[in-house]
BALOBA-1460 file (C-alpha; in Angstrom, 3 decimals):
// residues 182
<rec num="1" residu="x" x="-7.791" y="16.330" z="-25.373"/>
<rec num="2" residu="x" x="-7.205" y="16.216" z="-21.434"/>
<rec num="3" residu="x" x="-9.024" y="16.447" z="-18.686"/>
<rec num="4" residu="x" x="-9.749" y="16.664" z="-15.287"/>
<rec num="5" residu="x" x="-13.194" y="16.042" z="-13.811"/>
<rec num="6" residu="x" x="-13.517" y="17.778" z="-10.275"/>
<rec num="7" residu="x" x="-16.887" y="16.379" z="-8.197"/>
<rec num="8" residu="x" x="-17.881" y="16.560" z="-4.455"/>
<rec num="9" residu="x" x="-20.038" y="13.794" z="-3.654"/>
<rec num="10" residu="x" x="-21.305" y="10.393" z="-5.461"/>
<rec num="11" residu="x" x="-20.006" y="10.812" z="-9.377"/>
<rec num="12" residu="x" x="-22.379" y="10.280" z="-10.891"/>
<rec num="13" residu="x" x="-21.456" y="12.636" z="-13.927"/>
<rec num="14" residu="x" x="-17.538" y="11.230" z="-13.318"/>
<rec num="15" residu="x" x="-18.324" y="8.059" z="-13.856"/>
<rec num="16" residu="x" x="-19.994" y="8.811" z="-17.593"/>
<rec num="17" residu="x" x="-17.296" y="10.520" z="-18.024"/>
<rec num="18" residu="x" x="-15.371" y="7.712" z="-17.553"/>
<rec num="19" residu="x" x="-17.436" y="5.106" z="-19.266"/>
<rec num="20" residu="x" x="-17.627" y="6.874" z="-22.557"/>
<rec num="21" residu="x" x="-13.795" y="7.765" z="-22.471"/>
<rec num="22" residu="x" x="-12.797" y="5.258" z="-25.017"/>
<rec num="23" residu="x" x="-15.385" y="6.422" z="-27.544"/>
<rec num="24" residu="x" x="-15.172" y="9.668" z="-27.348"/>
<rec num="25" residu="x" x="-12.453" y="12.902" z="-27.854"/>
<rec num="26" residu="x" x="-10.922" y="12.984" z="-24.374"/>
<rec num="27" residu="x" x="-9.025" y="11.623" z="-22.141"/>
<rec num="28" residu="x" x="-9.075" y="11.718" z="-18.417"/>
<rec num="29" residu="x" x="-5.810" y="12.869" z="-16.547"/>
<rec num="30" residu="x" x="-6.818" y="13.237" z="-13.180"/>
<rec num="31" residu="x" x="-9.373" y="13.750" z="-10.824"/>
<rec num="32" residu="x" x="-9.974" y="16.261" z="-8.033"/>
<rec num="33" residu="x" x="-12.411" y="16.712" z="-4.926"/>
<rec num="34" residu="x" x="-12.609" y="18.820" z="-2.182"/>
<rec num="35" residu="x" x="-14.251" y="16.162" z="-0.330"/>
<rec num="36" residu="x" x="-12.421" y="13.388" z="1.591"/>
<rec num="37" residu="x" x="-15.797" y="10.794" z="2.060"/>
<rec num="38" residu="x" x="-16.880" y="11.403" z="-1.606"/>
<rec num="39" residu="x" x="-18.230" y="8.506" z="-3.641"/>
<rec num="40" residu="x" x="-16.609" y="9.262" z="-6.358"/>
<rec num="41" residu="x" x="-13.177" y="8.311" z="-5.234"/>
<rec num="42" residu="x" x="-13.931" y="4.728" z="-5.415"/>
<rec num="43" residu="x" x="-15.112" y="5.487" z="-9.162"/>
<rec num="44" residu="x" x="-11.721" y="7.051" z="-9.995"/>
<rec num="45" residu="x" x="-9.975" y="3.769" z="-8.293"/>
<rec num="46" residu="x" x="-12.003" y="1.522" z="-10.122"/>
<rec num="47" residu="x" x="-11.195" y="3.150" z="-13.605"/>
<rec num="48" residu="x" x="-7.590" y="3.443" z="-12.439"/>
<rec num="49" residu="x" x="-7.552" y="7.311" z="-12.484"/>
<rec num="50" residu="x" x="-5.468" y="9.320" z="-10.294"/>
<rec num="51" residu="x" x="-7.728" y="11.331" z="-8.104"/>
<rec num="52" residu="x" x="-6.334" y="14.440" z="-6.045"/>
<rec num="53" residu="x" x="-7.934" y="14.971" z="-2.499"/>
<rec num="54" residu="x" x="-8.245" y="18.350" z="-0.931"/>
<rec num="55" residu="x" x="-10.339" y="18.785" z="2.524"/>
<rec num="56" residu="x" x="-11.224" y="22.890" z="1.934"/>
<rec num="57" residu="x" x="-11.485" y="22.665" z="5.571"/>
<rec num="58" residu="x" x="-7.959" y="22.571" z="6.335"/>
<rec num="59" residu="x" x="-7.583" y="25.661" z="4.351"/>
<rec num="60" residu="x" x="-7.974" y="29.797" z="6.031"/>
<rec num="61" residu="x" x="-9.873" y="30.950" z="2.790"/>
<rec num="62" residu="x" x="-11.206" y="29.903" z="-0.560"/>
<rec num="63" residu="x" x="-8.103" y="32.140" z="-1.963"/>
<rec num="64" residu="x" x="-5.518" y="29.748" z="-0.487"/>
<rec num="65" residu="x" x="-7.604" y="26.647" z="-1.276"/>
<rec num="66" residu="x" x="-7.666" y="27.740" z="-4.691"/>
<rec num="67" residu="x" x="-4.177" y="28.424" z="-4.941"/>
<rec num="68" residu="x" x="-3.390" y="24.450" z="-4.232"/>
<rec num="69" residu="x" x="-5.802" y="23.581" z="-6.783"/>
<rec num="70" residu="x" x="-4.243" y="25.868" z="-9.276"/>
<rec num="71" residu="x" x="-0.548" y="24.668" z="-8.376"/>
<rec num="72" residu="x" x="-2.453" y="20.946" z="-9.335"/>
<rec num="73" residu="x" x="-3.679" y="22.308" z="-12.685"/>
<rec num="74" residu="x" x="-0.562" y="24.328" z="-13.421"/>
<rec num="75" residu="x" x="2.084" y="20.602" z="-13.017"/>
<rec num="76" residu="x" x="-0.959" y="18.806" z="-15.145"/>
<rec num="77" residu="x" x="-2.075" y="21.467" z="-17.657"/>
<rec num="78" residu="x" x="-5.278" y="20.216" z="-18.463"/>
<rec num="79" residu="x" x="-7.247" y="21.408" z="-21.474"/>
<rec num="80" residu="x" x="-9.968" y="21.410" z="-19.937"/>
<rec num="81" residu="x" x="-11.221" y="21.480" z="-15.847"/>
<rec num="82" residu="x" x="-14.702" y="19.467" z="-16.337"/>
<rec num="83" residu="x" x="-16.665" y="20.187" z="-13.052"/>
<rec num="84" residu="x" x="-19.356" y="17.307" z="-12.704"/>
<rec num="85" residu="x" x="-20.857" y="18.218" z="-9.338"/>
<rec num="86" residu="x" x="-18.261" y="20.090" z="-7.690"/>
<rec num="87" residu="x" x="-20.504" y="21.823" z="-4.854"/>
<rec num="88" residu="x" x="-17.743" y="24.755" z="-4.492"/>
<rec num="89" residu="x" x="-17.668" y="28.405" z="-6.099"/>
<rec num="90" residu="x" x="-14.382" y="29.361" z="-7.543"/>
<rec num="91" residu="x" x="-12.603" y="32.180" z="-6.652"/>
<rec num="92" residu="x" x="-10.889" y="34.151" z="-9.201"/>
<rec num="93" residu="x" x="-7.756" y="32.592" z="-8.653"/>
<rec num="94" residu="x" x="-8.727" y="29.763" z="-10.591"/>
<rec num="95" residu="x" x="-11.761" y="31.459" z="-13.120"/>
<rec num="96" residu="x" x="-8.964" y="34.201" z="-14.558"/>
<rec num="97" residu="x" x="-5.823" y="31.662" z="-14.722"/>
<rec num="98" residu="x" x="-8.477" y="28.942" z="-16.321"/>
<rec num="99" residu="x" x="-10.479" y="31.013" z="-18.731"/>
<rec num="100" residu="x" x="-12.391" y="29.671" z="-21.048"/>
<rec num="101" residu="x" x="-11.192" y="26.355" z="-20.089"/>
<rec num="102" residu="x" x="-13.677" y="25.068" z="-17.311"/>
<rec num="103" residu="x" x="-16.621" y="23.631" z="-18.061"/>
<rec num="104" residu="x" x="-19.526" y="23.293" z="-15.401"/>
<rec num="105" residu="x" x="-23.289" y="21.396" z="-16.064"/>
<rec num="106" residu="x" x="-26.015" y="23.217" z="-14.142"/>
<rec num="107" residu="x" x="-29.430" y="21.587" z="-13.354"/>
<rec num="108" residu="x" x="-31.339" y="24.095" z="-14.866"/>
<rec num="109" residu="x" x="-31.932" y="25.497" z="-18.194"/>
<rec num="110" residu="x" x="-30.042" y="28.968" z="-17.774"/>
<rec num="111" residu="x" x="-30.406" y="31.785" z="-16.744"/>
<rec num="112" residu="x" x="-33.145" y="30.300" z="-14.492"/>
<rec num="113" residu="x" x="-32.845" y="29.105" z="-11.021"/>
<rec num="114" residu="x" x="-28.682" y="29.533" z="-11.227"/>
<rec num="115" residu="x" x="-27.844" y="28.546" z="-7.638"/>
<rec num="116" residu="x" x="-29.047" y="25.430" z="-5.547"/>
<rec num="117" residu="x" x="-32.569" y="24.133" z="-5.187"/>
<rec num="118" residu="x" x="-33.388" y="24.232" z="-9.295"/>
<rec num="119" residu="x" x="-35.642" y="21.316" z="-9.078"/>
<rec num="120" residu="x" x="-37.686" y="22.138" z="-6.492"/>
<rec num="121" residu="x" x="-37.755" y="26.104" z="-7.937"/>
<rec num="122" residu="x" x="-39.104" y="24.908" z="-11.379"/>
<rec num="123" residu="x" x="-41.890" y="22.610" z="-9.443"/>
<rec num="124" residu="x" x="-43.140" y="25.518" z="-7.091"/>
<rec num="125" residu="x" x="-43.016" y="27.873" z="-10.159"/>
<rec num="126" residu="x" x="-45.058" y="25.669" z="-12.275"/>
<rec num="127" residu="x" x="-42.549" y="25.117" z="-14.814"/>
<rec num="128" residu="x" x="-43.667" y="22.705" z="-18.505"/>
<rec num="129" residu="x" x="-40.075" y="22.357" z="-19.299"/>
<rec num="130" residu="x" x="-36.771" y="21.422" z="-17.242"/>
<rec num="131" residu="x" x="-33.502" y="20.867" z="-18.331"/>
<rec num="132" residu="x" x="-29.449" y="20.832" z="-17.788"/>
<rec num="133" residu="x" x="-26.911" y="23.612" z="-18.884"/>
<rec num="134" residu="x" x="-23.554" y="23.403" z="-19.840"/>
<rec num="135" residu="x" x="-21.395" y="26.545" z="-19.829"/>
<rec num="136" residu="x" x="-18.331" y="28.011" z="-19.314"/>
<rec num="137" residu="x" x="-17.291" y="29.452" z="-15.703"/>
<rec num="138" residu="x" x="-16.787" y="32.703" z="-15.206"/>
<rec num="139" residu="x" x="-16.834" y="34.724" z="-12.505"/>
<rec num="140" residu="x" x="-20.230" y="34.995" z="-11.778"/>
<rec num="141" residu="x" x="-22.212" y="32.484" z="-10.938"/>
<rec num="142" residu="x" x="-24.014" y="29.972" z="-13.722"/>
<rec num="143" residu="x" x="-24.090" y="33.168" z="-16.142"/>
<rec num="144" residu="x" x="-20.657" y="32.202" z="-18.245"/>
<rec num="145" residu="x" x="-21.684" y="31.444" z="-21.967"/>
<rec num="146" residu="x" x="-23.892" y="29.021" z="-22.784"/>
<rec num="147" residu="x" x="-22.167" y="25.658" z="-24.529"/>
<rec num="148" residu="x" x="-25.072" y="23.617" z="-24.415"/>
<rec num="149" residu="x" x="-28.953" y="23.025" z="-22.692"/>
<rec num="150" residu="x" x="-31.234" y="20.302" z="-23.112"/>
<rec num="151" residu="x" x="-34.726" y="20.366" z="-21.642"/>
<rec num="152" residu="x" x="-37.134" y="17.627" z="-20.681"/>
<rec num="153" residu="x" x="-41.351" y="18.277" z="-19.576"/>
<rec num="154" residu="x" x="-42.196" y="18.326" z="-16.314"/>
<rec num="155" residu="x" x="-45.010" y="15.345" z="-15.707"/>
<rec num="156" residu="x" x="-47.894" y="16.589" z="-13.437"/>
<rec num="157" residu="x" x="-46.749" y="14.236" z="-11.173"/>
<rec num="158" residu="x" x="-43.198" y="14.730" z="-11.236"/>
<rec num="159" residu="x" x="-41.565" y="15.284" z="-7.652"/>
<rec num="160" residu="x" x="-38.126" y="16.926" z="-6.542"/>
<rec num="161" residu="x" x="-37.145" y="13.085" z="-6.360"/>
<rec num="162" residu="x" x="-38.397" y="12.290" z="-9.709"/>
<rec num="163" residu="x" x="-37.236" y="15.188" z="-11.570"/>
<rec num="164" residu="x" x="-33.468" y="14.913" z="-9.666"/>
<rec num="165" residu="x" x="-33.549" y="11.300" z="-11.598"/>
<rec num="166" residu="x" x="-34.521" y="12.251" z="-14.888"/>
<rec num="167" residu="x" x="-31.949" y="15.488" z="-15.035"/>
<rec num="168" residu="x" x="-29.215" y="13.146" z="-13.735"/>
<rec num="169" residu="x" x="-29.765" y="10.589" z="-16.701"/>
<rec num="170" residu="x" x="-30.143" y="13.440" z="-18.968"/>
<rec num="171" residu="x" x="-26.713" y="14.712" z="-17.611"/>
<rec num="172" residu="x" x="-25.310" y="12.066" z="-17.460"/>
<rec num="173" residu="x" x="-25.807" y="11.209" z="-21.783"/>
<rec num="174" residu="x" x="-24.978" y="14.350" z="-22.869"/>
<rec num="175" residu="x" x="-22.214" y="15.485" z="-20.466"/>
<rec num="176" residu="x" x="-19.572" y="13.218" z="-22.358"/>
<rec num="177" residu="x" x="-20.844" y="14.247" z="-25.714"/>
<rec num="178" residu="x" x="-20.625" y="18.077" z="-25.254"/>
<rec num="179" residu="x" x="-17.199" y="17.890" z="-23.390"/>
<rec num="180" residu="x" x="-16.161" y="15.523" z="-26.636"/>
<rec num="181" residu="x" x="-16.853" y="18.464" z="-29.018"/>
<rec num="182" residu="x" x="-15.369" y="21.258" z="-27.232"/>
């Protein structure tokens, strides 16, 4: 199975991707980011993986940002789009010509707190549990069909640090293994 992992900023998710390539049901393609200064570029270049960069700056809308990306996907026709911290909502340029074939991990357990802020949300609400979300994209935002959530307690001491720590690790084990079984 191919892939391509889009991210924004340090990779964290890309590079367990990466690591756990060999041993696992996929292979990775390409990469993509909308983000020129993004850690994870060096992470492609270290595991010799061709990364695409886009600045959505340069671009009038989303629409004609999109567009390029989906002129990328159409020459590498992926099987699947994995986004592992890609900090941009997709327009429906890319949702309806990609259905059911992007994947997106959400730092929540779903349908809570979809959106930004999770961590902090499930501390001020006085959340027991936490937890990640994989899903499907649609057009609405982290409500496409559940693939797979995993939940971890919240310590009473647990912080918005803390918490961002412990979801990253938990992402970052069971990302590979879901996108594996798809």
């Amino acid at each position: 199975m191919n892939i391509i992992v889009f991210f924004s900023g340090t990779g964290t998710n890309l590079q367990s991707i990466l690591q756990n390539e060999e041993n696992l049901n996929y292979k990775v393609i390409s990469t993509f980011t909308n983000n020129p200064d993004a850690s994870g570029i060096d992470i492609s270049k270290n595991f010799n993986v061709d990364c695409k960069i886009l600045d959505h700056k340069e671009f009038d809308s989303r629409e004609k940002f999109d567009e390029e990306i989906n002129t990328y996907l159409q020459k590498l026709n992926p099987d699947y789009v994995i986004l592992a911290g890609y900090m941009r909502i997709l327009s429906n340029i890319l949702v309806d010509n990609w259905k059911q074939k992007i994947i997106n991990i959400h730092p929540s357990l779903l349908p809570k707190y979809p959106g930004l802020n999770t961590h902090k949300r499930a501390l001020l609400a006085g959340d027991k549990l936490h937890g990640t979300t994989i899903h499907y994209v649609t057009s609405e935002l982290d409500a496409g069909p559940i693939i797979r959530q995993q939940s971890i307690e919240i310590e009473p001491d647990d912080t918005i640090e803390s918490l961002t720590e412990k979801i990253k690790k938990l992402e970052n084990k069971i990302y590979p293994e879901t996108i594996s079984n798809l």
